[in-house]
N, C-alpha and C positions, 0 to 999 in steps of 0.2 A: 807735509800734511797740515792741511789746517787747522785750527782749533777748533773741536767738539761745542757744536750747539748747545744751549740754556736745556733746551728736551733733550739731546740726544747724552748730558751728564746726567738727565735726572731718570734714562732709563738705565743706561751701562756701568753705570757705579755700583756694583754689586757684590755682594759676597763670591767668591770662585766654587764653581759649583763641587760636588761632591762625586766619587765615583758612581753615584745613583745616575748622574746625570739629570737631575730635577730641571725644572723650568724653570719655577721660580724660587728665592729662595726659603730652604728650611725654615723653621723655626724650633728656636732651641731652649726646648721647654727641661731643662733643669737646673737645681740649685747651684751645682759645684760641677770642677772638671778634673779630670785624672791627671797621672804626673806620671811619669816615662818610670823612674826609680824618686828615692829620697833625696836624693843629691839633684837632680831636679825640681821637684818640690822646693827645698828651703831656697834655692838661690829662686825659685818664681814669686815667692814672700819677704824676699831679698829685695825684690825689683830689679832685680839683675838680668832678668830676662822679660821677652813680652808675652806674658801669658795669662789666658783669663781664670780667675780663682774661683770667684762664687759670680752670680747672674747680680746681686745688687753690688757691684761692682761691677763689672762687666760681664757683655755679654756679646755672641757674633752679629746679633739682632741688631742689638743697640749701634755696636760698632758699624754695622752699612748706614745706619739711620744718621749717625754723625759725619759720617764720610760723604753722603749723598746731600746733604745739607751744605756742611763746610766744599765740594766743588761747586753747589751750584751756585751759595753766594758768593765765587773767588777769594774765602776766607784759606786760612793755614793750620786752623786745627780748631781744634770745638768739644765741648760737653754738653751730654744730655741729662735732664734732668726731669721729673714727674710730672713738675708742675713750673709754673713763674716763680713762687712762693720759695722751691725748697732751691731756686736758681738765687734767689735771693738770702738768702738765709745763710746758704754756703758760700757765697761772698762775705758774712761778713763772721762767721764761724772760722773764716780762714783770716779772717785779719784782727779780730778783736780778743781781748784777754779779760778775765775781770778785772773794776775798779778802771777799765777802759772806758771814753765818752764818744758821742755822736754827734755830730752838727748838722741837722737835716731840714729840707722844706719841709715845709707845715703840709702843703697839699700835697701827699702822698696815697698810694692806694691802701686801702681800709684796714689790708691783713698787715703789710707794712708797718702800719701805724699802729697796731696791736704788735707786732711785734717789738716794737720799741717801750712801748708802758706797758706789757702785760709782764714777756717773757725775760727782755734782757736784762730787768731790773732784778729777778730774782738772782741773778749770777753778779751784781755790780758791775753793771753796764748801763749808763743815765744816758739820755737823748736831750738837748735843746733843738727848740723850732726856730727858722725862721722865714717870713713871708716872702713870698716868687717879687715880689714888687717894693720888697724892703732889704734889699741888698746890704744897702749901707748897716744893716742891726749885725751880719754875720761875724766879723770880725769880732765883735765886743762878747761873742759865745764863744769861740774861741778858747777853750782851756788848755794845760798843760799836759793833759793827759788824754786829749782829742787825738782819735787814731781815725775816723772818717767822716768827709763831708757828702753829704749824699743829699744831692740835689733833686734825683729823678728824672727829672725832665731836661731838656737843656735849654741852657737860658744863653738865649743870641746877644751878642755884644751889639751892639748898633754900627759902631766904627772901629779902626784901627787907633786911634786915637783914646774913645773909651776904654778900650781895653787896656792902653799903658797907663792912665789913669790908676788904672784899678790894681793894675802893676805896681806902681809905686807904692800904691797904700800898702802891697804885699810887702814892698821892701822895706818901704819905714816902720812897718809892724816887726821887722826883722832875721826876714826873708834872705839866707844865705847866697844863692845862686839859681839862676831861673833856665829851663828847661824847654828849648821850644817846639812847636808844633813841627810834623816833618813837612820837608820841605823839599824840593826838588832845582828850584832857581837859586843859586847862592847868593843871586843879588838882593832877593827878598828879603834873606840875614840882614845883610850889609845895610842898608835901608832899614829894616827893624832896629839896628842895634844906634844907627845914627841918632835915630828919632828916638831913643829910650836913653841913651847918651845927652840928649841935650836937654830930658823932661829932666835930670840931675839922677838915673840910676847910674849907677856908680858900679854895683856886683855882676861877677861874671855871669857871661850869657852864655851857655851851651846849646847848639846847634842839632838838633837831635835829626838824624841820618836813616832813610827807610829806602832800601833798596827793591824794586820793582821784583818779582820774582813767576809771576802767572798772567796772561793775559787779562785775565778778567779783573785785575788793578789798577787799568785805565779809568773804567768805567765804576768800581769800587770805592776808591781812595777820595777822588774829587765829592763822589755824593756822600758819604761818611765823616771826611774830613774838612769837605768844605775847602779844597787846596786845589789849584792849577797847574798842570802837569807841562812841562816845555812841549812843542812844538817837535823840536828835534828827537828828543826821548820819544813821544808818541809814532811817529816817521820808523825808530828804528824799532820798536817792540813791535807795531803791525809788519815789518819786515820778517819777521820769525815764525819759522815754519813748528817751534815746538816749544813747551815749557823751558826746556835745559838751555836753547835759544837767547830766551827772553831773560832766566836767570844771569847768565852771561852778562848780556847787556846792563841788566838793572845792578849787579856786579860791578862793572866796569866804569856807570856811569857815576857809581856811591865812590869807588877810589879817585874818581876827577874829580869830586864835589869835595871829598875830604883833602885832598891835595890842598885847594885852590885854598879851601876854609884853616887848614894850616898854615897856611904861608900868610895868611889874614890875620895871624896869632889868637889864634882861641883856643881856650885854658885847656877844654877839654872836648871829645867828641863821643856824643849821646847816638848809638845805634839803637832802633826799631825794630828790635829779631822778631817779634810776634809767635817765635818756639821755632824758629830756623836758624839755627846757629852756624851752622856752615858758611850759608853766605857772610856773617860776619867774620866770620874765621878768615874766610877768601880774603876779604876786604884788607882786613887786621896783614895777613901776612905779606901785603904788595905795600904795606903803609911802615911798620913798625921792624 
């Protein structure tokens, strides 16, 4: 069977109906949900199990709205959230502590930028700015106690060469070991690590490994990530008659790339699970 059309995910991804047999589906207008006994209960507050607790936390509504999202952009898992604001917010509520800093563009959105001088200052959370077109000032913000650089927007390198450039300044600021984009050619490494080799970087380069898992990663990865996908890999994933198909494959192809990147002697190998851990698992136990 072929793979399910862009329309025909964004009608069949649906909650499973109920013995009513409804059309479409329910909507599940309350606060909390019941529990089989107690012993059920504490292990669903455990997280021990998948179960919904209260509606601001989850909810079955919510749960199709992220499910029919995350298939149709060929994503692997996803949250929703009210607004932008509170998407934002809990980005950085999950990474920041007081007495924690920010490194961020100056041109950012309004609320954004209120939340940086209004709110996060009351808990010892300080922000520095700096200009989309003044690159070279961010380094010098830079503190010891800088836990995120939040640019907003992304700022395109012009070349492969600017880019090591701005690499090295990372390493001569004193940049442990560098992490790369995923990649699918291993000769791109090989060639990257040349050319980063001869500008005088010196520290290890780890190769970071993202195994294809869904059809719709053809068409995803190159426009997101701005990467080129082989020729042959593309050949064998339109080859596949189904998800578990293409998992294989993108499987298969990440243990010959790791193979090959092994026997290259590289210190370490950086896997892209994106919340799929199995495939790394696969990967892991044909290698290790």
């Amino acid at each position: 069977m072929s793979p399910k059309k862009f329309e025909t995910n964004a009608i069949r991804q649906q909650l499973s109906r109920t013995p009513y047999g409804e059309h479409s589906s329910p909507l599940f207008l309350t606060s909390s949900f019941v529990f089989e006994d107690a012993e059920h209960m504490r292990a669903s507050f455990a997280e021990e199990n998948d179960q919904n607790l209260y509606s601001r936390f989850s909810n079955p509504n919510t749960t199709e709205f992220i499910d029919k999202v995350v298939t149709m952009e060929g994503a692997e898992a996803g949250f929703a959230f009210a607004s932008g604001m509170a998407a934002v917010f809990s980005t950085f509520a999950a990474l920041l502590n007081s007495g924690d800093h920010i490194v961020s563009c100056q041109s950012v959105f309004g609320s954004t930028h209120a939340l940086f001088t209004k709110f996060f200052p009351k808990w010892n959370i300080e922000t520095s700015y700096f200009k989309v077109d003044q690159l070279e000032t961010l380094e010098s913000l830079i503190q010891p106690n800088t836990k995120v650089i939040y640019p907003e927007k992304h700022i395109e390198s012009p070349s492969l060469h600017s880019d090591l450039l701005r690499l090295k300044e990372k390493v001569d600021a004193g940049a442990d070991y560098v992490v790369t984009q995923m990649f699918f050619d291993n000769q791109r490494y090989f060639k990257f690590v040349t050319m980063a080799r001869e500008m005088g970087i010196t520290i290890p380069i780890i190769p970071g490994i993202k195994p294809l898992a869904i059809q719709k990663h053809l068409q995803l990865l190159p426009q997101v990530f701005k990467i080129d996908l082989p020729e042959a890999l593309i050949k064998e994933v339109n080859g596949c008659s189904s998800n578990a198909q293409i998992r294989q494959v993108g499987v298969q192809w990440a243990i010959q790339q790791s193979k090959e990147l092994l026997d290259f002697g590289v210190p370490v190998l950086h896997y892209y699970s994106m919340g799929k851990s199995d495939n790394i698992k696969a990967i892991a136990s044909q290698l290790f």
